[in-house]
C-alpha positions in Angstrom: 305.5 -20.5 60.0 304.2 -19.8 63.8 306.4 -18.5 66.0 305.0 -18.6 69.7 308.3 -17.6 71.6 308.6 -14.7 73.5 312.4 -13.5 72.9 313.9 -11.4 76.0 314.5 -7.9 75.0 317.7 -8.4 76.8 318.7 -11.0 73.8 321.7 -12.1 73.4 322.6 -12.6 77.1 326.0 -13.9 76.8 328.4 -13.5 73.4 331.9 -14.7 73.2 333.4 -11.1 74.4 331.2 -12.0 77.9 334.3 -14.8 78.9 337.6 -15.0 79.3 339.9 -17.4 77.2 340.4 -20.8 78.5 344.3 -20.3 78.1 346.4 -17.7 76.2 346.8 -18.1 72.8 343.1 -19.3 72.1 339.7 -16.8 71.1 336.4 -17.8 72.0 334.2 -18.0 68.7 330.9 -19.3 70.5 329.5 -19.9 73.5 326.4 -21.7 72.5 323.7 -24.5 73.9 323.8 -24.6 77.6 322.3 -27.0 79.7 320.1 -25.2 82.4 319.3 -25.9 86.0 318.3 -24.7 89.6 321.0 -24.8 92.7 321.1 -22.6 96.0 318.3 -20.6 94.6 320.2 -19.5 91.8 319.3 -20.1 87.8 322.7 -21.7 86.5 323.7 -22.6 82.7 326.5 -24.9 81.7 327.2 -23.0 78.7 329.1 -24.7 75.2 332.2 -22.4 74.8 333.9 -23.2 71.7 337.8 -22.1 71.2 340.2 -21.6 68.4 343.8 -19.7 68.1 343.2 -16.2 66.2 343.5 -17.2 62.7 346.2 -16.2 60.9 346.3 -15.3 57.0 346.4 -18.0 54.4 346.4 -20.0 57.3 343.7 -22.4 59.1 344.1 -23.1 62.6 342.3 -25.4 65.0 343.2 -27.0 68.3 342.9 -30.6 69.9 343.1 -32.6 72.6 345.7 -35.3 73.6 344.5 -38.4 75.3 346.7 -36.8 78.4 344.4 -33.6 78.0 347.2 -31.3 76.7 346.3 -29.1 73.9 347.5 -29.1 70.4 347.7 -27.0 67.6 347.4 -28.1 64.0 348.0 -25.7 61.1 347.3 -26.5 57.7 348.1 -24.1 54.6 344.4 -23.1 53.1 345.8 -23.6 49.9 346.9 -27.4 50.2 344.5 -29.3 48.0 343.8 -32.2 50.3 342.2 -29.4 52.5 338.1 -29.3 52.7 337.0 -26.4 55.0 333.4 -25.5 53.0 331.6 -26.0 56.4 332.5 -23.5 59.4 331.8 -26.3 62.1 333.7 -29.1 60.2 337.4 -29.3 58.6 338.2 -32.8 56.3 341.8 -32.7 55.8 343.3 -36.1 54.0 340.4 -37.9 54.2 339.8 -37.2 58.6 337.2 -35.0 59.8 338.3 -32.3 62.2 336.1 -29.7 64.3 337.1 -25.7 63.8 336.8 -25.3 67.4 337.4 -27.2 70.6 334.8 -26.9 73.2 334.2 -27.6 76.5 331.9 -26.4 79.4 331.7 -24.0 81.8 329.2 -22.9 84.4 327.5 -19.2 84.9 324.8 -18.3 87.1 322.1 -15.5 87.5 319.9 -14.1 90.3 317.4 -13.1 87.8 318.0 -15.3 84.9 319.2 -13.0 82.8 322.1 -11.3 83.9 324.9 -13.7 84.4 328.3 -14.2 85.6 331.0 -16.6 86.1 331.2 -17.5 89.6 334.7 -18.4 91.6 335.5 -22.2 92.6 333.2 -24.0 90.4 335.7 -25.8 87.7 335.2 -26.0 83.9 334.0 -29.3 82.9 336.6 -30.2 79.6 337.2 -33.5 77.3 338.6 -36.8 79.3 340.6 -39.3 77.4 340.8 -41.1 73.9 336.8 -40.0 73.5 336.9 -36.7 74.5 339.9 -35.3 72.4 338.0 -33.0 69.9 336.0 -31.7 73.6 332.6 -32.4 74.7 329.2 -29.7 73.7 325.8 -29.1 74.7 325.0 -30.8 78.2 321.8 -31.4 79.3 321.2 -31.6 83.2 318.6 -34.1 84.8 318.2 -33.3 88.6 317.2 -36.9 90.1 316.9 -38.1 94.3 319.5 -35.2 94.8 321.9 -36.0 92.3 322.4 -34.2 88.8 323.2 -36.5 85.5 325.2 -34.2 83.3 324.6 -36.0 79.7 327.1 -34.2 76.9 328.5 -34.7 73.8 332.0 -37.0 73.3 333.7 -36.0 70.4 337.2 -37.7 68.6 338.4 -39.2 66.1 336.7 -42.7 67.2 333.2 -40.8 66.5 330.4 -38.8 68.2 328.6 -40.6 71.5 327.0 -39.3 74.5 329.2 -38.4 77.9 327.8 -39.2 81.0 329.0 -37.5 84.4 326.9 -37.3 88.0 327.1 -34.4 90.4 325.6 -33.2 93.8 327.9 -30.0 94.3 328.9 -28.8 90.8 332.7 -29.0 92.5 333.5 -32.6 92.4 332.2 -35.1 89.6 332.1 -38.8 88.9 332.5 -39.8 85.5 330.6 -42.8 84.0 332.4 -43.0 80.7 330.8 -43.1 77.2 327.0 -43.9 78.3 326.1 -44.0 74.3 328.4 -45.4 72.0 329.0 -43.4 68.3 327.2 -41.9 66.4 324.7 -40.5 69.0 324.0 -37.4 70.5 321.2 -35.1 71.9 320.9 -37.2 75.0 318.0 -35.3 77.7 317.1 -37.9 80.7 313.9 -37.7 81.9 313.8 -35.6 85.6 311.7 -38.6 87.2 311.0 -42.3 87.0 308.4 -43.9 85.4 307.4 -47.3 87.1 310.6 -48.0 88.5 312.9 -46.8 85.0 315.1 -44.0 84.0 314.1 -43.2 80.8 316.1 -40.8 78.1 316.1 -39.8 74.8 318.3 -39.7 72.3 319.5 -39.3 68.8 321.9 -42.1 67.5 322.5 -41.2 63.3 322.4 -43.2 60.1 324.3 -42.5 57.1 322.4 -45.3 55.0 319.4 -46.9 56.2 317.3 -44.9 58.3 318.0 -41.1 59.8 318.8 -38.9 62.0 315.8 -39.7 64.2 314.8 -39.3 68.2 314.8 -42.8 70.3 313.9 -43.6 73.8 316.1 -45.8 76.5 314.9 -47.0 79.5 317.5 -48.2 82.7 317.3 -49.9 86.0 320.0 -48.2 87.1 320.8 -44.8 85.5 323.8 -45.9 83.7 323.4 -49.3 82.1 320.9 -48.4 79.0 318.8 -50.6 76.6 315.1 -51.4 75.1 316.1 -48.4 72.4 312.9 -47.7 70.4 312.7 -45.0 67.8 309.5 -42.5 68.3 310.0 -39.5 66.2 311.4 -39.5 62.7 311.4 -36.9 60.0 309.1 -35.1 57.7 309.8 -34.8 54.2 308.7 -31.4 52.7 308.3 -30.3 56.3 310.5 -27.7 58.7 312.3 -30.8 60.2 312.7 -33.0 57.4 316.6 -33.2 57.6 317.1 -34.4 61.4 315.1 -34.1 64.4 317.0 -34.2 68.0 316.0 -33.9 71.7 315.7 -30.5 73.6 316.2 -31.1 77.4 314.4 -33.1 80.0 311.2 -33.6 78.9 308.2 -31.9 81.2 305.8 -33.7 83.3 302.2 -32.7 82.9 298.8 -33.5 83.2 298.4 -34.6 79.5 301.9 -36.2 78.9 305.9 -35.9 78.9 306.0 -32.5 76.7 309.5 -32.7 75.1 310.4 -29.7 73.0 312.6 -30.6 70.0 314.5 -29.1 67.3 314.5 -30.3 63.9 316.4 -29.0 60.5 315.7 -28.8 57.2 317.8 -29.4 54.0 318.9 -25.9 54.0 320.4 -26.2 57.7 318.1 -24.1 59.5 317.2 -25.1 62.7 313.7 -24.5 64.4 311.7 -25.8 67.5 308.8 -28.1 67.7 307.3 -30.1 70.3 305.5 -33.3 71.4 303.7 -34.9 73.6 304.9 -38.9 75.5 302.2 -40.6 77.2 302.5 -40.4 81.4 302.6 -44.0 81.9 304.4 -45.3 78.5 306.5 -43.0 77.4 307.2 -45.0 74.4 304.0 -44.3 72.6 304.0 -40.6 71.0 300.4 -39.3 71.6 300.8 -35.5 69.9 303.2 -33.4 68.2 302.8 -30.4 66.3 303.0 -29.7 62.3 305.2 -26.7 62.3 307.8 -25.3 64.7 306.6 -23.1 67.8 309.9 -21.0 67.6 311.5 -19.7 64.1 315.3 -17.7 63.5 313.8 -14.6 62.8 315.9 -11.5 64.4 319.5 -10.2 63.5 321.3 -12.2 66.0 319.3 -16.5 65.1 319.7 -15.4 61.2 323.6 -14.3 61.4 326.7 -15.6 63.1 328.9 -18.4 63.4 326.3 -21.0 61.7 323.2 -18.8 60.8 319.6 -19.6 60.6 319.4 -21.5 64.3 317.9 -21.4 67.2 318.9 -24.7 69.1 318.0 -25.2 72.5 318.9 -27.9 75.7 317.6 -26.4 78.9 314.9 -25.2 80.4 313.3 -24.2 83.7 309.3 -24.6 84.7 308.4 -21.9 86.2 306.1 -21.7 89.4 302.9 -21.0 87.6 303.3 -24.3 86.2 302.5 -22.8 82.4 305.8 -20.5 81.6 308.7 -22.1 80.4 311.8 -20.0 80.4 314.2 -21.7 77.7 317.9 -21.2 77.2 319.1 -21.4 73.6 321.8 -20.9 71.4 321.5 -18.2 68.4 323.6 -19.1 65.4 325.8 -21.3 67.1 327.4 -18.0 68.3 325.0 -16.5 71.4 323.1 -17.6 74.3 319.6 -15.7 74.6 316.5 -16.4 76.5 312.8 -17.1 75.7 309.4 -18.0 76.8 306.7 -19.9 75.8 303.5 -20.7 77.4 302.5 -24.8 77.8 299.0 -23.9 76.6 300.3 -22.0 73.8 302.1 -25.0 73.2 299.1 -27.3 73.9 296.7 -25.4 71.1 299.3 -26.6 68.0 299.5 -30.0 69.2 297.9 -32.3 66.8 296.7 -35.8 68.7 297.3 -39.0 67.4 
């Protein structure tokens, strides 16, 4: 398969050991996905960081939420039969699905976009309420008439829907509640208006009829969203012929909205693709290309936490108006850097 990225020899710029703990007694296993934007002329990430209490022998440990945002630990014996923990990411236990970690989100920023810190005064961002108790992952950031639209996943018991919080400051936030109800995630929201609409796409999932497919939304408003229209589906016997989700906003160019994607395959790797919205009608999918423009290849996509991925929700356009500098996560366990060239991306489009 083609792989047009070009990996930063700096790769991976942030691994668990790069943050503190949230609060004593809890281990960061991942920090993973981060949503990426510009402020005071400084290249930020929201970065995923995913927690857990050291594990202890024979034991498995995981923290939650409560509705009043405390935390609690449950503990359950590895040996007790009604236990299913075959997947690192997932725990069943008595017939309820569990996460392994609890995540929320926290900012860093970078004069060069590669080195990074975590700056003073700027608050973590963690799970709100009955929807939020199993934490909220992998933001994407839409910058629109001054204000940012911070669009996350909701996790708990109830099911798996897409967050919506506004920002101008990154200090104070207004929260807008569940803006997708379960299951749905890999929300990105267009950075600009198309005759008059927001637009976004997203990922709402099917157990029986249907898939795990990319839709569309439009809204007058930026928070009330309908006319849902599904644009981009699987392939079988292709690199994404498992599920197929939305990167981050998608780009404005001269030939179309270029949205790069990720998709999986039965075998759980995760790759990136991309296509191509027309200007006007973003609806109507005019290219996309066969296989992935970016494969796990080196030591840290192929092995960590959840192996085999390269997952990404945040990107910057350069000023040459051809480089994009993406932000991904590596095995669910890093953050690394990349770039790829538009053109590049152009030449394995195939039209419609």
């Amino acid at each position: 398969m083609i792989d047009i990225a070009k990996r930063f020899t700096q790769n991976p710029l942030l691994s668990p050991a790069a943050l503190p703990p949230s609060r004593e007694g809890l281990e960061i296993t991942c920090l993973l996905n981060p949503g990426v934007f510009q402020f005071e002329g400084k290249t930020w990430l929201l970065v995923r960081v995913a927690e857990r209490p050291k594990q202890k022998e024979n034991i498995i440990s995981f923290p939650i939420l409560t509705e009043t945002g405390a935390i609690q630990i449950i503990e359950i014996p590895t040996n007790d039969p009604e236990l299913d923990a075959s997947d690192a990411r997932v725990i069943n236990y008595k017939g309820v699905d569990y996460l392994t970690t609890l995540s929320h989100l926290r900012l860093v920023c970078s004069e060069d976009g590669i080195e990074f810190h975590e700056p003073e005064n700027y608050p973590p961002l963690v799970g709100e309420g009955m929807l939020e108790t199993f934490g909220i992952e992998d933001c994407r950031v839409a910058l629109l008439d001054g204000k940012y639209y911070l669009t996350f996943t909701s996790v708990s018991p109830n099911g798996v829907g897409v967050g919506l919080r506004t920002t101008t400051d990154w200090k104070n936030f207004e929260s807008h509640g569940m803006m997708l109800p379960p299951h749905n995630k890999d929300c990105a929201i267009f950075d600009a208006k198309i005759n008059g609409l927001y637009y976004a796409l997203h990922r709402p999932s099917s157990v029986d009829i249907g898939g795990n497919y990319i839709w569309i939304t439009s809204s007058p408003d930026g928070l009330h969203w309908g006319n849902h229209q599904c644009i981009i589906k699987t392939r079988a016997g292709l690199w994404d012929s498992k599920r197929v989700g939305a990167g981050a906003a998608p780009i404005k160019t001269e030939k179309g909205w270029l949205s790069i994607y990720h998709g999986a395959n039965a075998s759980h790797q995760y790759c990136l693709g991309a296509f191509l919205m027309d200007l006007e009608d973003p609806t109507k999918v005019i290219a996309r290309t066969e296989g992935p423009i970016m494969v796990p290849t080196t030591s840290y996509e192929l092995s960590g936490f959840f192996g085999n991925v390269v997952f990404t929700n945040g990107h910057i356009v350069q000023s040459d108006g051809d480089t994009i500098t993406i932000y991904y996560g590596a095995s669910d366990e890093f953050v690394c850097g990349a770039e790829f060239s538009i053109k590049d991306i152009y030449s394995l489009l195939k039209f419609n």
